[in-house]
PLY file of the C-alpha trace (Angstrom):
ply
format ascii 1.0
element vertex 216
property float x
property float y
property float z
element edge 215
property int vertex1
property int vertex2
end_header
43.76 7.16 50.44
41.34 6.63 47.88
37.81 7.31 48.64
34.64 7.16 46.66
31.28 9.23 48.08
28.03 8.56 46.96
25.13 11.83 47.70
26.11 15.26 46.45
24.26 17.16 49.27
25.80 19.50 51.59
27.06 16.65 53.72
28.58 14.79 51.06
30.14 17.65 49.05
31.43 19.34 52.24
33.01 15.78 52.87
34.21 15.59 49.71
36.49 18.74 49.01
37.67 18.54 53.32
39.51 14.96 52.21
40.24 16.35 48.83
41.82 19.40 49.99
43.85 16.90 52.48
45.61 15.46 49.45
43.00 12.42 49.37
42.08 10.76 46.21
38.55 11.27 46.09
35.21 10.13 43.57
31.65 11.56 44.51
28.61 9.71 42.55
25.93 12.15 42.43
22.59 10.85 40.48
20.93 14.48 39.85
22.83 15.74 36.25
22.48 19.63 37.18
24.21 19.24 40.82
26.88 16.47 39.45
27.95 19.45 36.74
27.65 22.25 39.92
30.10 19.99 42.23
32.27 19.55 39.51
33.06 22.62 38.51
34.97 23.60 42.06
35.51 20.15 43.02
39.68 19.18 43.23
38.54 15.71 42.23
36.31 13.23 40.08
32.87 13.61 39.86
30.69 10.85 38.53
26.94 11.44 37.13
25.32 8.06 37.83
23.83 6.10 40.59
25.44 4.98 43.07
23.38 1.61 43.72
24.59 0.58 40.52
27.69 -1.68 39.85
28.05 -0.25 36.13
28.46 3.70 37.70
30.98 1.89 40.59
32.56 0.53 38.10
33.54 3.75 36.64
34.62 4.97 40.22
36.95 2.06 40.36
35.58 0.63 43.59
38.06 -2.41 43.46
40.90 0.38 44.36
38.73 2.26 47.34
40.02 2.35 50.68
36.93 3.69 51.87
33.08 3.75 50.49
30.52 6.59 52.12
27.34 7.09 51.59
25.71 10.25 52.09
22.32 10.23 50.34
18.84 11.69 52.36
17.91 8.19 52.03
18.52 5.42 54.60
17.55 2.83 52.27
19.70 4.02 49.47
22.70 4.23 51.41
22.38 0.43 53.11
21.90 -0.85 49.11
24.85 1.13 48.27
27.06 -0.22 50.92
25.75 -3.68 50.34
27.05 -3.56 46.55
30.08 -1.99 47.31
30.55 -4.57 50.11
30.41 -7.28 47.61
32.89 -5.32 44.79
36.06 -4.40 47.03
37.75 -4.43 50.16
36.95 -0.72 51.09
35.88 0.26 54.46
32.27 1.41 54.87
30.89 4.50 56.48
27.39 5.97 56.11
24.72 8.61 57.84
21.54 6.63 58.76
18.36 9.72 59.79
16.13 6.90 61.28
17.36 5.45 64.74
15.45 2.00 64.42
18.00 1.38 60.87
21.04 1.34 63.40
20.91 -2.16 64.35
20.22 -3.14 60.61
23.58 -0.92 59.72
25.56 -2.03 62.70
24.59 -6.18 60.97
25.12 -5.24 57.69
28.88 -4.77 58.52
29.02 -0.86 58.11
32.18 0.23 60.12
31.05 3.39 60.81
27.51 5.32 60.80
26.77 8.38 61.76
23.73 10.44 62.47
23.77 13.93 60.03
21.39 15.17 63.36
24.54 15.16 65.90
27.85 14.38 63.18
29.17 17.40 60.41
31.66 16.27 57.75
34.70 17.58 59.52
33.83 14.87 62.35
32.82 12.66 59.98
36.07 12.79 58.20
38.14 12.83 61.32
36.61 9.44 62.71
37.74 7.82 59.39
41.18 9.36 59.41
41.54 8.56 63.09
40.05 4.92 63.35
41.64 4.76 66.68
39.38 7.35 68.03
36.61 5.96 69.84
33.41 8.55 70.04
31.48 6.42 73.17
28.68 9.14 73.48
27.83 12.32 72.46
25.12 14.93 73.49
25.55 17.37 70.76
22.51 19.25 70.53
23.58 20.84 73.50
26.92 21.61 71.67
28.82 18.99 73.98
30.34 15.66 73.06
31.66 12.82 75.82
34.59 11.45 73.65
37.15 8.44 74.61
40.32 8.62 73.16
43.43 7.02 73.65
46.76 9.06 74.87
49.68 8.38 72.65
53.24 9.22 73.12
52.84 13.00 72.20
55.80 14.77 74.50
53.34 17.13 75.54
50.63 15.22 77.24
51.84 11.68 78.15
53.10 11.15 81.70
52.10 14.68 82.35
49.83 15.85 85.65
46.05 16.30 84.94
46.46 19.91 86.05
48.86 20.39 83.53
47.19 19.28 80.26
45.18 22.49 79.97
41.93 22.06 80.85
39.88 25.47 80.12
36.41 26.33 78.98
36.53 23.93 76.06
37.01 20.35 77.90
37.55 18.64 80.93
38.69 15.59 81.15
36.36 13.48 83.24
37.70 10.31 83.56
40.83 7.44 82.99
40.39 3.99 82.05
43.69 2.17 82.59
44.53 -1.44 82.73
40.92 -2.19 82.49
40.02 -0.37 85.65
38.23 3.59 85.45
40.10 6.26 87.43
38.55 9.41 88.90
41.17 11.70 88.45
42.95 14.47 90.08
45.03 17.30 89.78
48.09 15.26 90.38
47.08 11.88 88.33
50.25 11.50 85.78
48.50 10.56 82.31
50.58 6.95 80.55
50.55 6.32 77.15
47.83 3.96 76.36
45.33 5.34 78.75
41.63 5.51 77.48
40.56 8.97 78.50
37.00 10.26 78.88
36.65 14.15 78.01
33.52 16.45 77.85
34.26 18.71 74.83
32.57 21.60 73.03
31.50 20.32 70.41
33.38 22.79 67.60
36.87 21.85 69.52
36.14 18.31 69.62
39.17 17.56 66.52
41.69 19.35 68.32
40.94 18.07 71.31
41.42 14.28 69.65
44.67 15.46 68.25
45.68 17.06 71.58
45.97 13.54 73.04
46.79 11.20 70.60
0 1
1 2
2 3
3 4
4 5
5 6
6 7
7 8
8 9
9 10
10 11
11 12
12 13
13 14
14 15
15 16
16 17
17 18
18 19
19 20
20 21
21 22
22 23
23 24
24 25
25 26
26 27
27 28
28 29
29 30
30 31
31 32
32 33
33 34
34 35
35 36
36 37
37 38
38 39
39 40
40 41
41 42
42 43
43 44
44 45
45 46
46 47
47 48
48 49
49 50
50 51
51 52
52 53
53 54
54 55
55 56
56 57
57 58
58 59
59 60
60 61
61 62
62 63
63 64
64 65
65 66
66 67
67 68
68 69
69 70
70 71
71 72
72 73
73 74
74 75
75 76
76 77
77 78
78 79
79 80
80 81
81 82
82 83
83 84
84 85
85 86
86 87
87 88
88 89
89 90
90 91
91 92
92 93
93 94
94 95
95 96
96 97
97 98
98 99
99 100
100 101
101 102
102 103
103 104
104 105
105 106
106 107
107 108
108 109
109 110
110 111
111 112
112 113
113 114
114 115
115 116
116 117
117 118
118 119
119 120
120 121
121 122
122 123
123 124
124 125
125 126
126 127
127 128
128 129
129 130
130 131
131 132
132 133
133 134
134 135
135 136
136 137
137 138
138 139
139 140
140 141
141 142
142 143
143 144
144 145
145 146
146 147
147 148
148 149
149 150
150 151
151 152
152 153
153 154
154 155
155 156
156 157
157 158
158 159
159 160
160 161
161 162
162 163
163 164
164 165
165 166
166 167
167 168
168 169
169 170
170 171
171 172
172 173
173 174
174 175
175 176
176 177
177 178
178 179
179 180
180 181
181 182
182 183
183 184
184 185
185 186
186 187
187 188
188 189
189 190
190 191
191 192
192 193
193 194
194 195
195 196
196 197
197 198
198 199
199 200
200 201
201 202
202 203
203 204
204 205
205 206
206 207
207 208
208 209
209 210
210 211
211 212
212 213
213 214
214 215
């Protein structure tokens, strides 16, 4: 997939060379000369001097060919303008980090498929939510290095139709609850998992990817 990322911080870099070392075609728009020239010189893919609220500089990043636009800039504001352009130059799905919780709503309208907060989301979970749009995160409590995750068994050999006490469980999750046929479960040791389920797991936070995987 092609992907263009706009904020050359930590969070965006570290985004950056995770999809790039994936094999992902990737762009990152960084406005500040001296850290565009840093990223680039151990980054395995473009890197664009410019701003990225500016159609001329998405131009360049070929924007009509992006499957996906993020935006990873300290600024809220910057990163809803961003979108917004981008929005209105291609097809590509959105993603951004909003820091201030009253800008949610305002993100959510805006048509922003997925937002994150940098507070509670890294760029490995970042990157696995838009690899994995089937994953739905439904809460998470991460500052006390816990997530509650939903995710949806698929028709891995090694988990579907097998017994909850059989899937695992250990220190790093539990699996708390099954939504099936539109009706939650409380499950026990002998509850068979069926593809299609919606499971509910409490996860450490670091194992939360594997975990995902684990079920899907």
């Amino acid at each position: 997939m092609r992907f263009i990322i706009v904020g050359g911080g930590m969070f965006g870099r570290t985004l950056g060379r995770n999809l790039a070392e994936d094999k992902h075609d990737v762009t990152l728009i960084e406005k500040d000369e001296k850290i565009a020239k840093e990223i680039a010189e151990d980054f395995n893919g473009k890197v664009i001097h410019g701003n990225g609220t500016e159609e001329d500089t998405l131009d360049d990043a070929a924007i009509e060919k992006a499957d996906f636009f993020v935006t990873t800039t300290g600024t809220d504001e910057t990163n809803l303008f961003a979108c917004m352009i981008a929005k209105g130059l291609s097809k590509a799905r959105l993603a951004t980090r909003v820091t201030k919780d009253e800008y949610k709503k305002i993100f959510e309208e805006a048509g922003i498929n997925i937002i994150v907060s940098p507070e509670i989301t890294g760029a490995e979970e970042l990157e696995f939510m838009i690899l994995e749009p089937d994953v739905l995160t439904v809460a998470s409590a991460h500052r006390g290095g816990v997530s509650l995750i939903e995710v949806e068994v698929g028709n891995k050999k090694g988990v579907k139709n097998k017994k909850v006490r059989d899937i695992g469980e250990d220190d790093t999750f539990r699996l708390v609850s099954i939504k099936r046929k539109g009706k939650f479960l409380i499950p026990t040791e002998t509850t068979p998992l069926e593809a299609g389920d919606s499971i509910i797991v409490i996860v450490k936070k670091k194992h939360e990817p594997k975990i995902m995987k684990m079920f899907k």
